[in-house]
N, C-alpha and C positions, 0 to 999 in steps of 0.2 A: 381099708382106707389107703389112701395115696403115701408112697413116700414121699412126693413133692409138698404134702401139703405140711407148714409149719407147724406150732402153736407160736399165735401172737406174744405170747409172755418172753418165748423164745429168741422173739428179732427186736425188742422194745431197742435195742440198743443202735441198731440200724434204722431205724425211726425218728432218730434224731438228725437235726441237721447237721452238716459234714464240719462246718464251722463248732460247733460245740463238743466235738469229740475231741479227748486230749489236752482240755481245758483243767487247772487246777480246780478244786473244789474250794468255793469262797468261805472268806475268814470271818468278813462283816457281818454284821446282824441287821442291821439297817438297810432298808432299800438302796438309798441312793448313795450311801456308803459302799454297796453292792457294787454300782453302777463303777462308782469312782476306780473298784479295786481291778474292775473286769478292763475299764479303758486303759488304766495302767497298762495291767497285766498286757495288753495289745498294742501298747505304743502309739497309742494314739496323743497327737500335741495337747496342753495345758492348754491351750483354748476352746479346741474343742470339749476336752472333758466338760470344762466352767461351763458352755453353751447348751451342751447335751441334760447335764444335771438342771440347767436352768432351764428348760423345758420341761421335763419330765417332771421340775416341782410343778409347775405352770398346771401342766395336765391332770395332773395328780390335785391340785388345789382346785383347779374348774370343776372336777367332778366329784367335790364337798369332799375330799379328802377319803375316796375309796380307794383300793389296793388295786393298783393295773392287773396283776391278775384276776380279779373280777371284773374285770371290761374287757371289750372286746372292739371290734370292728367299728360297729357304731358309733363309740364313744370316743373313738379317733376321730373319728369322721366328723362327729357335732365341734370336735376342738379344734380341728382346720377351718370347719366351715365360719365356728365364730372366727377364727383369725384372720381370716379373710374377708368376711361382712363388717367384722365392728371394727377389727382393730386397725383392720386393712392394711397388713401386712406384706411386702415384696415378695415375690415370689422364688424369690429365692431364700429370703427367711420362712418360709411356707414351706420346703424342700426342706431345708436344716431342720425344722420341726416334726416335720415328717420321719426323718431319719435319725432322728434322738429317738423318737418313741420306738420306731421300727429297732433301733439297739437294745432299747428298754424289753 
């Protein structure tokens, strides 16, 4: 066998995005307590935090209250799509919503 070739177990660490290495380990037990500790943690402004978490309940409430880690692609996708059919939202709160979940 190759020297070049890994074992996957071996690079899980490099498989992570560049943005999540060097991150503390969270203290919260709650999801969007989670949310709140990591925006902190990042200095991101108190309005944003408010908007980001009020989405992600948003999302998290439209899809009868499952855990974003059991959704995926899709079920971002039906919550833009409704935000945009029913609620008919500006597209730039469409964008802000978009990028709370993508924090999420």
């Amino acid at each position: 066998m190759s020297s070049a070739v890994v074992d996957l177990s071996q690079r899980r660490g490099e498989l992570r995005p560049p943005r999540a290495r060097g991150l503390p380990p969270l203290r919260a037990v709650r999801l969007l307590d989670q949310l709140r500790e990591r925006i902190r943690y990042l200095h991101y402004s108190r309005s944003t935090e408010d908007i980001y978490v009020y989405w992600c309940r948003a999302f998290i409430r439209f899809h009868g209250l499952r855990h974003p880690r059991e959704m995926g692609g899709t079920e971002v996708e039906a919550f833009l799509t409704w935000l945009a059919d029913e609620r008919q939202v500006a597209s730039a709160t469409h964008k802000q919503t978009l990028s709370a979940l993508l924090f999420l």
